[in-house]
PyMOL Python script that loads the backbone (N, CA, C, O; Angstrom):
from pymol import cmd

cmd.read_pdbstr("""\
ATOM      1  N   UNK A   1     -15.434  82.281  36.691  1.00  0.00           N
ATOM      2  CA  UNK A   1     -15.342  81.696  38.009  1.00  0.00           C
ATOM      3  C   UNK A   1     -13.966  81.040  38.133  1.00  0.00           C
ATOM      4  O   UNK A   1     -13.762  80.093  37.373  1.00  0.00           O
ATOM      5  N   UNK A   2     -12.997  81.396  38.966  1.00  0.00           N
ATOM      6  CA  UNK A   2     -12.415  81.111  39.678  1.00  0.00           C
ATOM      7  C   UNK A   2     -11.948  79.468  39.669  1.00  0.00           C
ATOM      8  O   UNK A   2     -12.872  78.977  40.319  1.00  0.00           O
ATOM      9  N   UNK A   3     -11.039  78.329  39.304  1.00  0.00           N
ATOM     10  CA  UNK A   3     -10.822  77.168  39.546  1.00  0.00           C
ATOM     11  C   UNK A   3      -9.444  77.317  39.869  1.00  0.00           C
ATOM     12  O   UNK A   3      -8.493  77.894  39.342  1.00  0.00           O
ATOM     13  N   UNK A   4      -9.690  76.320  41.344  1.00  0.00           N
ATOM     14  CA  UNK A   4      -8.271  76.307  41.966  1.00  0.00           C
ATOM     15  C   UNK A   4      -8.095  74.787  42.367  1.00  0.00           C
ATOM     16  O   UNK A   4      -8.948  73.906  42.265  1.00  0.00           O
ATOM     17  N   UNK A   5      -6.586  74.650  42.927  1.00  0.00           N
ATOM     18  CA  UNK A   5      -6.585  72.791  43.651  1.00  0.00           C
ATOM     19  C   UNK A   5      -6.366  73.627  44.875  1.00  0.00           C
ATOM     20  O   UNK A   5      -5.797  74.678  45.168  1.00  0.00           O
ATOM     21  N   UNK A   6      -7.413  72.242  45.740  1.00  0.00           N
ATOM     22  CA  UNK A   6      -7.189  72.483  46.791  1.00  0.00           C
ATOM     23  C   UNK A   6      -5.795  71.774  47.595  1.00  0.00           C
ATOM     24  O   UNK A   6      -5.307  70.676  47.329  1.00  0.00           O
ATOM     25  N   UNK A   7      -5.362  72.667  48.561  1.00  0.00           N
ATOM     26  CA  UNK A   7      -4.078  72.257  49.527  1.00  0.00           C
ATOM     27  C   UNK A   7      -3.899  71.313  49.923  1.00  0.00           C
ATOM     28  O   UNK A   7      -2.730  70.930  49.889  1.00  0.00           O
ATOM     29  N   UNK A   8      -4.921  70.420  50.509  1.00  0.00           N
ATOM     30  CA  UNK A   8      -5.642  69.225  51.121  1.00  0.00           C
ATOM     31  C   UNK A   8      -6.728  68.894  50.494  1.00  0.00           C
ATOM     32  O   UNK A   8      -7.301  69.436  49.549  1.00  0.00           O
ATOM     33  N   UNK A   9      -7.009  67.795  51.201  1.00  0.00           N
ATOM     34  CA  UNK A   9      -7.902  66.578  50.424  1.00  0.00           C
ATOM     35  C   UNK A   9      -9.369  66.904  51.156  1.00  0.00           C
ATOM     36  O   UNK A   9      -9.560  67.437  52.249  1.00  0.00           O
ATOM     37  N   UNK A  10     -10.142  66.506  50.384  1.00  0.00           N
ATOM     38  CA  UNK A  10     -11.646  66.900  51.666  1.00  0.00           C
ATOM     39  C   UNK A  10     -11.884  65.348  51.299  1.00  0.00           C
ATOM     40  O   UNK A  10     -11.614  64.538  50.412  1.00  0.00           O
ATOM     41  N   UNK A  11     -12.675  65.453  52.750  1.00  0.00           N
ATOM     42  CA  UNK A  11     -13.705  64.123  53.166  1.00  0.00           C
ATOM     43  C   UNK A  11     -14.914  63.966  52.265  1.00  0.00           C
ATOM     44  O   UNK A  11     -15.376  62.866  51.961  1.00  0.00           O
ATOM     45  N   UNK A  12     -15.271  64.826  51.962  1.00  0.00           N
ATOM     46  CA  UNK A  12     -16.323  64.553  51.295  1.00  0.00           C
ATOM     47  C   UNK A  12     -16.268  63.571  49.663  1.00  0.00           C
ATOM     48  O   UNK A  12     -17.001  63.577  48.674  1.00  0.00           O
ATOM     49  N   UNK A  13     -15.219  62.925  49.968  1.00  0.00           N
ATOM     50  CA  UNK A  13     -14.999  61.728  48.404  1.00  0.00           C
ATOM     51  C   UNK A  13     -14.955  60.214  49.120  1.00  0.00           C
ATOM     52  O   UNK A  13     -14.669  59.238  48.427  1.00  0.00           O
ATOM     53  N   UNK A  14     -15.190  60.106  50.242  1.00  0.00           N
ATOM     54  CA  UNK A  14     -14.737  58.971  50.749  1.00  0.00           C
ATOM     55  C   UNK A  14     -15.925  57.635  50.083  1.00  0.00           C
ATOM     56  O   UNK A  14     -15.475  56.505  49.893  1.00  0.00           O
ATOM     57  N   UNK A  15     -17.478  57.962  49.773  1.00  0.00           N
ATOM     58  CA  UNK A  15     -18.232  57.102  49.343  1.00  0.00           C
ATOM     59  C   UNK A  15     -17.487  56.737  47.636  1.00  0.00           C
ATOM     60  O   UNK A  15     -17.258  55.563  47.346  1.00  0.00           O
ATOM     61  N   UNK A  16     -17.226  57.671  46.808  1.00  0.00           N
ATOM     62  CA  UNK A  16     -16.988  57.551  45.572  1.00  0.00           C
ATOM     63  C   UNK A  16     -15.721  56.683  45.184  1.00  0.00           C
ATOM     64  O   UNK A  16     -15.538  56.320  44.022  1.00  0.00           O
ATOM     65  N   UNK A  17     -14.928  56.396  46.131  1.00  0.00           N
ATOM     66  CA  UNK A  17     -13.637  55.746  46.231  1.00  0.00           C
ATOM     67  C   UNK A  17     -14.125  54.207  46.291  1.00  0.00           C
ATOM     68  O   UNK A  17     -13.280  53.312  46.310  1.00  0.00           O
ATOM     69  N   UNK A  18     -15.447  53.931  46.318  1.00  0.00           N
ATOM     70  CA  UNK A  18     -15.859  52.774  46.265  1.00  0.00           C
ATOM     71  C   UNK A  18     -16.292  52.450  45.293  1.00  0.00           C
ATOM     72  O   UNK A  18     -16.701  51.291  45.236  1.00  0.00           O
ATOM     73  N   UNK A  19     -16.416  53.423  43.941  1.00  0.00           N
ATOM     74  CA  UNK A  19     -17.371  53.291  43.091  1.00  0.00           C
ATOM     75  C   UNK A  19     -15.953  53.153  41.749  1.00  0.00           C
ATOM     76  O   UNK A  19     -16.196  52.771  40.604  1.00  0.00           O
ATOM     77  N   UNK A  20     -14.392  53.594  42.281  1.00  0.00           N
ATOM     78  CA  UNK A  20     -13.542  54.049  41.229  1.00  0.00           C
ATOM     79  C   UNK A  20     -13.051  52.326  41.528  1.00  0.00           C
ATOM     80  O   UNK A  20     -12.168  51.952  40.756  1.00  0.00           O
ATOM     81  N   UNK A  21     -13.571  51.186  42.637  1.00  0.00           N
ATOM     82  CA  UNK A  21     -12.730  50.200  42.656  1.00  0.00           C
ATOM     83  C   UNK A  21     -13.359  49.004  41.684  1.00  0.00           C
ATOM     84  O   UNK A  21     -13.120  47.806  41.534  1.00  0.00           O
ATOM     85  N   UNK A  22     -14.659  50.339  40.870  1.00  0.00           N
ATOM     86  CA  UNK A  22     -15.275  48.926  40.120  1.00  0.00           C
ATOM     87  C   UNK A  22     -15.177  49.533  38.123  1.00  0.00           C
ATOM     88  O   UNK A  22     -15.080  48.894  37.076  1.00  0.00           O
ATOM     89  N   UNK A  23     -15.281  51.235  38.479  1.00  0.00           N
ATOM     90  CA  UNK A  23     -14.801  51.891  37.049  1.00  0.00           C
ATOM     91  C   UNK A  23     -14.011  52.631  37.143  1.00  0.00           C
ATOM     92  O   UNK A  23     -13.655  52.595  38.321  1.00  0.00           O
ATOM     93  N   UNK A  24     -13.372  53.449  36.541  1.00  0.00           N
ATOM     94  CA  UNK A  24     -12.984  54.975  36.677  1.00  0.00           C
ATOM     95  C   UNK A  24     -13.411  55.587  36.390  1.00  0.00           C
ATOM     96  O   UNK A  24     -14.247  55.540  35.488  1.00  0.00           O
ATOM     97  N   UNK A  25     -12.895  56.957  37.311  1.00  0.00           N
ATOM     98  CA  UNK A  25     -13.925  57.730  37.007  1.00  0.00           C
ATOM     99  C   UNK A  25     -13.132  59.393  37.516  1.00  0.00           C
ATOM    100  O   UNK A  25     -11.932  59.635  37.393  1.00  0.00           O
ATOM    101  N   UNK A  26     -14.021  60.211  37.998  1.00  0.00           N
ATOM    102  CA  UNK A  26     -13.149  62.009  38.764  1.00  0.00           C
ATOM    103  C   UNK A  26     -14.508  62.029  39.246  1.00  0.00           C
ATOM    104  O   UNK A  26     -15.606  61.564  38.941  1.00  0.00           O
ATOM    105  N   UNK A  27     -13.908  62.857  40.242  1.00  0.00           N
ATOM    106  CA  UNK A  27     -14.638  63.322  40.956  1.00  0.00           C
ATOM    107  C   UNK A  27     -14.471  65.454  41.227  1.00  0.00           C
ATOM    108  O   UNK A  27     -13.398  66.052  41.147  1.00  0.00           O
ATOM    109  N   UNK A  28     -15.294  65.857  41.409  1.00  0.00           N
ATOM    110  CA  UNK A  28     -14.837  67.247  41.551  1.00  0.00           C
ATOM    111  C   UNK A  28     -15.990  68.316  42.511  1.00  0.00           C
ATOM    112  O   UNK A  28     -17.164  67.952  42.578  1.00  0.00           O
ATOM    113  N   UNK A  29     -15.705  69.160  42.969  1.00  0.00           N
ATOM    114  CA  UNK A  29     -16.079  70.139  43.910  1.00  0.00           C
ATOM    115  C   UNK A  29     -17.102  71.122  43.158  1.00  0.00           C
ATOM    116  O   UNK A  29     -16.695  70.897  42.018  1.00  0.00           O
ATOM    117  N   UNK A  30     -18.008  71.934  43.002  1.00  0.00           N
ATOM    118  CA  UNK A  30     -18.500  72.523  42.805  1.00  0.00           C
ATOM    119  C   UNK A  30     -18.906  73.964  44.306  1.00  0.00           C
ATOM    120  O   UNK A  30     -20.029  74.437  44.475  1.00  0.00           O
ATOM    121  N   UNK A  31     -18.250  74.163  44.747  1.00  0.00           N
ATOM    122  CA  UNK A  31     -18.330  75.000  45.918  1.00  0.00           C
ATOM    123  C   UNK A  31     -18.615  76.504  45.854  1.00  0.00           C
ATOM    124  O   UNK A  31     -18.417  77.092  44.791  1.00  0.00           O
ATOM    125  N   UNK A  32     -19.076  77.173  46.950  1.00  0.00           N
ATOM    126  CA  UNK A  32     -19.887  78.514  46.692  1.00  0.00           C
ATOM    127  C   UNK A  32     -18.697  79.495  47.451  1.00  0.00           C
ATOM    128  O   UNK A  32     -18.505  80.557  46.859  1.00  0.00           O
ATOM    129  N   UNK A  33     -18.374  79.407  47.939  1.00  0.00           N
ATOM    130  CA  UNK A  33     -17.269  79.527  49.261  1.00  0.00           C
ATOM    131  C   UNK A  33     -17.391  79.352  50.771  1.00  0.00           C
ATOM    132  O   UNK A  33     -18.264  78.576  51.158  1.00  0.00           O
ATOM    133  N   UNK A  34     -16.922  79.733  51.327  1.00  0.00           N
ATOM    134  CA  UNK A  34     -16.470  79.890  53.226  1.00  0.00           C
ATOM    135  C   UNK A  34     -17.981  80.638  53.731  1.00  0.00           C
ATOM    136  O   UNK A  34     -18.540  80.319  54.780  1.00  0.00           O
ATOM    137  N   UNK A  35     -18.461  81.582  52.867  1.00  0.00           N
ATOM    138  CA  UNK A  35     -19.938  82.280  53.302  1.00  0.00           C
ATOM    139  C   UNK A  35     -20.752  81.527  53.148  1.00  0.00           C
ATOM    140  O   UNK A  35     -21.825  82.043  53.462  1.00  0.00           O
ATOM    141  N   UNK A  36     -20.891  80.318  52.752  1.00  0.00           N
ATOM    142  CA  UNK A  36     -22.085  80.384  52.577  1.00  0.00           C
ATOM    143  C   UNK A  36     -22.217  78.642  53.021  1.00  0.00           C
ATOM    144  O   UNK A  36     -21.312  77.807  53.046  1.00  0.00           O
ATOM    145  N   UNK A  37     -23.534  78.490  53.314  1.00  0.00           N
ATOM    146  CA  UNK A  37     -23.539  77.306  53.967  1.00  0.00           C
ATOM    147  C   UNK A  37     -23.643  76.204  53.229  1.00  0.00           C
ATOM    148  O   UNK A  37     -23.863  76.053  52.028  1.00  0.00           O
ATOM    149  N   UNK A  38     -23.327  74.930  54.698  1.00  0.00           N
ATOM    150  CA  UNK A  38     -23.069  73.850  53.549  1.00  0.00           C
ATOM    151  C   UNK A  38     -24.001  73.031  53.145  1.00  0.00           C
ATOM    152  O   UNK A  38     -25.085  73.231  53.692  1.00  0.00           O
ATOM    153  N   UNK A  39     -23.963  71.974  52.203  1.00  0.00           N
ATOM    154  CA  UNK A  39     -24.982  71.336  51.660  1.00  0.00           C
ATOM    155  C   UNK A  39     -26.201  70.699  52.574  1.00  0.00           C
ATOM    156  O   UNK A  39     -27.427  70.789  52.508  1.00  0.00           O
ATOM    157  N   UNK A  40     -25.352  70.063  53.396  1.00  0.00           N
ATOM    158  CA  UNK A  40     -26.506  69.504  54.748  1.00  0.00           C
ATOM    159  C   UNK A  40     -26.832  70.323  55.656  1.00  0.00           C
ATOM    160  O   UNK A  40     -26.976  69.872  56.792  1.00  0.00           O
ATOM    161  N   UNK A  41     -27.018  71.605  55.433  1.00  0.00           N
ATOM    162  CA  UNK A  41     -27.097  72.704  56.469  1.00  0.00           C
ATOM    163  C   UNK A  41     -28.606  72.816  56.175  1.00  0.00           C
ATOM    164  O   UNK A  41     -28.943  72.553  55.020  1.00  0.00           O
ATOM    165  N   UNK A  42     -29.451  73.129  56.954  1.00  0.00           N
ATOM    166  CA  UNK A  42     -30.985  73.411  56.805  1.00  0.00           C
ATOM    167  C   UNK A  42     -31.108  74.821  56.046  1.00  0.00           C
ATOM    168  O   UNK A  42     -31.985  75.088  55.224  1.00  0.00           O
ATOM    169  N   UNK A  43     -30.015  75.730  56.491  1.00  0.00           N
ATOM    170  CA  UNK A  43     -30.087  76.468  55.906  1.00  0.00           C
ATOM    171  C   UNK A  43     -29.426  77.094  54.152  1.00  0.00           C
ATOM    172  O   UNK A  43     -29.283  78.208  53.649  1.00  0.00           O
ATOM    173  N   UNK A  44     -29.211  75.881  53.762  1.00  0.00           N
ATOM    174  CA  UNK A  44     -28.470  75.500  52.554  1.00  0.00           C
ATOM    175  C   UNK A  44     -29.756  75.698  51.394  1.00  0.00           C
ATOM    176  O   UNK A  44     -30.760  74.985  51.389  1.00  0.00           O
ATOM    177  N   UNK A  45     -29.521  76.712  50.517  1.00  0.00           N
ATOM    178  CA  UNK A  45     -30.313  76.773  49.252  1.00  0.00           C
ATOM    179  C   UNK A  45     -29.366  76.541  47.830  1.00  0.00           C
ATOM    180  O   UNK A  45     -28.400  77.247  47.539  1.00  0.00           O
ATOM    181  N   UNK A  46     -29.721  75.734  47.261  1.00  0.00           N
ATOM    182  CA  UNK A  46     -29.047  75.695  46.006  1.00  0.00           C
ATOM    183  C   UNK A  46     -28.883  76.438  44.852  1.00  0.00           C
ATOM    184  O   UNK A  46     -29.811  76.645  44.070  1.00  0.00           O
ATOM    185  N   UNK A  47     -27.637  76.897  44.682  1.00  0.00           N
ATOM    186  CA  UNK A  47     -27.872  78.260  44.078  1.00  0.00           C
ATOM    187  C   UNK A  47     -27.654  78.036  42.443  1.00  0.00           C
ATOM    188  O   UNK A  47     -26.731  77.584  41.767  1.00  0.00           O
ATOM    189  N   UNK A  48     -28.646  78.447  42.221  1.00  0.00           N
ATOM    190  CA  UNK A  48     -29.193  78.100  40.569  1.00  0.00           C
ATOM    191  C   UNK A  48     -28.258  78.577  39.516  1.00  0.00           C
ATOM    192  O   UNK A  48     -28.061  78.099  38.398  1.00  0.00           O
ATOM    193  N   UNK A  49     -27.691  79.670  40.121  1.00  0.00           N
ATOM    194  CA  UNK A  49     -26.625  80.253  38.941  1.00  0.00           C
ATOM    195  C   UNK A  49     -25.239  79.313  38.602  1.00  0.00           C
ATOM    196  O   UNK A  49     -24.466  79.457  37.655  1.00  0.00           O
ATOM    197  N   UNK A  50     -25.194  78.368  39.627  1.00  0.00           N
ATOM    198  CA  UNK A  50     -24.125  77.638  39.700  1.00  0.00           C
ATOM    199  C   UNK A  50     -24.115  76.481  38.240  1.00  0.00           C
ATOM    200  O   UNK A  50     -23.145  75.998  37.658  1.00  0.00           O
ATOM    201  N   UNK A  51     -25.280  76.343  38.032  1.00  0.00           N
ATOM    202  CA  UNK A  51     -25.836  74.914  36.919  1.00  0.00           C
ATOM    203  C   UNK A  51     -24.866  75.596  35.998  1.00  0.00           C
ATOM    204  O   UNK A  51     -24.039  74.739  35.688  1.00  0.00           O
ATOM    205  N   UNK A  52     -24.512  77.010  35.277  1.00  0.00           N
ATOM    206  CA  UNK A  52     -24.078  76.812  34.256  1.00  0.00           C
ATOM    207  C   UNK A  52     -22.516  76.631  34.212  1.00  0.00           C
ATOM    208  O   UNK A  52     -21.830  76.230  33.271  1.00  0.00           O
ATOM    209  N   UNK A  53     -22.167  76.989  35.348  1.00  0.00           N
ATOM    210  CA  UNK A  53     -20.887  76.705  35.720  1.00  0.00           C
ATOM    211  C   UNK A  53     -20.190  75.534  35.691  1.00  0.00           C
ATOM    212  O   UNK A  53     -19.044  75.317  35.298  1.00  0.00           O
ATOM    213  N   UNK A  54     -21.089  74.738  36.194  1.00  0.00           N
ATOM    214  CA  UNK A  54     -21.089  73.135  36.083  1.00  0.00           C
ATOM    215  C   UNK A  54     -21.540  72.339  34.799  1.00  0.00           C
ATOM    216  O   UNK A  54     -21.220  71.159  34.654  1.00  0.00           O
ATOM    217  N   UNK A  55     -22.159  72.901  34.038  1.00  0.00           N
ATOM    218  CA  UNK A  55     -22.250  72.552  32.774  1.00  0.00           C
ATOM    219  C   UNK A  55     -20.881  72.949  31.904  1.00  0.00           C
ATOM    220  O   UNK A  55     -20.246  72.147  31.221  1.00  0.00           O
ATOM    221  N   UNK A  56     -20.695  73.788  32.008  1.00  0.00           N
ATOM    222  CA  UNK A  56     -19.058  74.327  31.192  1.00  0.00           C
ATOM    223  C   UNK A  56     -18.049  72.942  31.617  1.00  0.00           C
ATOM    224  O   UNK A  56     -17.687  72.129  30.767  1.00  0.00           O
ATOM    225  N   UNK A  57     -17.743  72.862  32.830  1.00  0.00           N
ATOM    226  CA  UNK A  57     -16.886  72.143  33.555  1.00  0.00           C
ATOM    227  C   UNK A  57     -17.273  70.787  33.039  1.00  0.00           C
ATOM    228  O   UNK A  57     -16.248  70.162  32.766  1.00  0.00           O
ATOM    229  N   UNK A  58     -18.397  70.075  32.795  1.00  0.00           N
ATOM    230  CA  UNK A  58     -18.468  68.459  32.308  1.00  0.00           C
ATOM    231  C   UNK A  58     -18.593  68.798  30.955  1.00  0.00           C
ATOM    232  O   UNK A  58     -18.447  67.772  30.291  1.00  0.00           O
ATOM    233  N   UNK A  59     -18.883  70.184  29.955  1.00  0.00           N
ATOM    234  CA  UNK A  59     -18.698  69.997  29.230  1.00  0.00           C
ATOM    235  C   UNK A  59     -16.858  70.169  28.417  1.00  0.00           C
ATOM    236  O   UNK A  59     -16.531  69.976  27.246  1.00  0.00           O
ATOM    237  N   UNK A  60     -16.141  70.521  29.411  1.00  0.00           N
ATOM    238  CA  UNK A  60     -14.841  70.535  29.475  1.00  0.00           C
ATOM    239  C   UNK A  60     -14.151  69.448  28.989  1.00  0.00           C
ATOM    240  O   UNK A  60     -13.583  69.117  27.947  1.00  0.00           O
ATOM    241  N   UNK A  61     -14.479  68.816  30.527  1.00  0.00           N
ATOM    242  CA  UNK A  61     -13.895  67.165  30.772  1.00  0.00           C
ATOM    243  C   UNK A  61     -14.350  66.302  29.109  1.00  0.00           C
ATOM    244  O   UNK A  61     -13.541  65.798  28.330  1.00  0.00           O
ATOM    245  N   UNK A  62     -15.533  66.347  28.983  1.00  0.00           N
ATOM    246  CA  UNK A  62     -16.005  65.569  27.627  1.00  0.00           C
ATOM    247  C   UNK A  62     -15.340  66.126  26.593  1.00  0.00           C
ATOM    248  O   UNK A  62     -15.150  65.278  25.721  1.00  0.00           O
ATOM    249  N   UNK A  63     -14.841  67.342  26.272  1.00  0.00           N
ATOM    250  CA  UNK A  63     -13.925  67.623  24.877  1.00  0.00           C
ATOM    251  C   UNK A  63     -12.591  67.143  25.589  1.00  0.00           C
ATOM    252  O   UNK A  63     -11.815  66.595  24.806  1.00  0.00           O
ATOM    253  N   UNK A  64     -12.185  67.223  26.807  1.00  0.00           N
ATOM    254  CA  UNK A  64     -10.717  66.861  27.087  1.00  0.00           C
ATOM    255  C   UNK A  64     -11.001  65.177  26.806  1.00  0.00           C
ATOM    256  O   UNK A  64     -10.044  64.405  26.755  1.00  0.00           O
ATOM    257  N   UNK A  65     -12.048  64.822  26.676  1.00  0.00           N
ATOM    258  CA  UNK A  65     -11.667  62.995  26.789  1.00  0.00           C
ATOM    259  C   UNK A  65     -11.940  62.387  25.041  1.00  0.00           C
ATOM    260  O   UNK A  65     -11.924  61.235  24.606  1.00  0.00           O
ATOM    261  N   UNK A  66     -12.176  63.672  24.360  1.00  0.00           N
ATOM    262  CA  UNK A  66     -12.360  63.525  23.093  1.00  0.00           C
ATOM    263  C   UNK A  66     -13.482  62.328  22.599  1.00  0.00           C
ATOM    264  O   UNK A  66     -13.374  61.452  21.741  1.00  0.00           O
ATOM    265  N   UNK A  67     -14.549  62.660  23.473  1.00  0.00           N
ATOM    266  CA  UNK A  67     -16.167  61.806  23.525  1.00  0.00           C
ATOM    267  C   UNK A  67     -17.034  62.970  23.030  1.00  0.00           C
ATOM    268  O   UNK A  67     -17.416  63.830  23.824  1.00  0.00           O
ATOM    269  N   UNK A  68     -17.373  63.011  21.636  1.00  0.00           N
ATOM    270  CA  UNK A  68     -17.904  63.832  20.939  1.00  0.00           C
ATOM    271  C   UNK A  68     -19.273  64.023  22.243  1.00  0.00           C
ATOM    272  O   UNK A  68     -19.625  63.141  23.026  1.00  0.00           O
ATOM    273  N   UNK A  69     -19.933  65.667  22.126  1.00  0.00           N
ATOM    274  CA  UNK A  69     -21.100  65.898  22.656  1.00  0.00           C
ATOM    275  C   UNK A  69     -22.139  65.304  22.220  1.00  0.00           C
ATOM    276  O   UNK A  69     -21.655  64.889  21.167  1.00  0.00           O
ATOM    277  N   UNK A  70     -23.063  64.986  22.213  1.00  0.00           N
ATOM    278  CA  UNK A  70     -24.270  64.581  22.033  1.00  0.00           C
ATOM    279  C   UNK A  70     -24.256  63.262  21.810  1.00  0.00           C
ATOM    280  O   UNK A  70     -25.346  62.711  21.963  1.00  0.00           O
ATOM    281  N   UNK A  71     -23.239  62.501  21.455  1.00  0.00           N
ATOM    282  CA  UNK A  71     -22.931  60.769  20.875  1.00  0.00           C
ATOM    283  C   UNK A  71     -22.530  60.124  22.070  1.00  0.00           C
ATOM    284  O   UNK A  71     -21.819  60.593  22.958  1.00  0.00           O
ATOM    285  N   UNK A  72     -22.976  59.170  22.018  1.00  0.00           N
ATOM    286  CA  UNK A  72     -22.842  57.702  23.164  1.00  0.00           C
ATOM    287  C   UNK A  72     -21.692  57.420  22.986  1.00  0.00           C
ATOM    288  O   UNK A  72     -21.278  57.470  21.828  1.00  0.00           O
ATOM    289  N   UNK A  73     -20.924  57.088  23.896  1.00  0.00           N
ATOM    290  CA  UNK A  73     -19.891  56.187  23.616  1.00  0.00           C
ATOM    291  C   UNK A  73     -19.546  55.069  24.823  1.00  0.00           C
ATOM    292  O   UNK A  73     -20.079  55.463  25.860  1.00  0.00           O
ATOM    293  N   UNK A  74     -19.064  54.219  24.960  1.00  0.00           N
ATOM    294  CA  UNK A  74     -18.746  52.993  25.891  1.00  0.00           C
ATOM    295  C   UNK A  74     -18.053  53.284  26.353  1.00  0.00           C
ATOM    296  O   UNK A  74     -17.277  53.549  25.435  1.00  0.00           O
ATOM    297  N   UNK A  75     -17.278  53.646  27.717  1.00  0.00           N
ATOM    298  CA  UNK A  75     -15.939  53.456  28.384  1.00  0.00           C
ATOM    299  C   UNK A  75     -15.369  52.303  28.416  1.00  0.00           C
ATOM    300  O   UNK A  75     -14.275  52.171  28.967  1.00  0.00           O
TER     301      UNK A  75
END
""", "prot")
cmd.dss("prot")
cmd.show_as("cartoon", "prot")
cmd.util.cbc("prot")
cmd.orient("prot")
């Protein structure tokens, strides 16, 4: 799958910018594309194949922050 930056900024981070003024933290996109609808759409189904995609990706970030898998650690 495909990872790109986007050109512009989306709206959709504006709640989490409240949450980086008390930890840090990232935030990131998980998106299906332009076809397909959006999350608050009635007609929005969550597409299951996506979980492992998103598992790769936080399991990414956690070897890039050198926080062993399975072990606790404190920020």
């Amino acid at each position: 799958m495909p990872i790109c930056d986007m050109p512009e900024a989306m709206r959709g981070s504006e709640d989490f910018g409240h949450y980086l003024k008390q930890i840090p933290g990232a935030l990131f996109l998980l998106v299906n594309g332009e076809e397909y609808p959006p999350i608050h759409a009635k007609q929005f189904d969550f597409p299951d194949d996506e979980i492992e995609t998103a598992v790769e990706i936080f399991m990414a970030v956690l070897k890039g922050a050198d926080i062993p898998v399975g072990e606790e650690k404190s920020l």
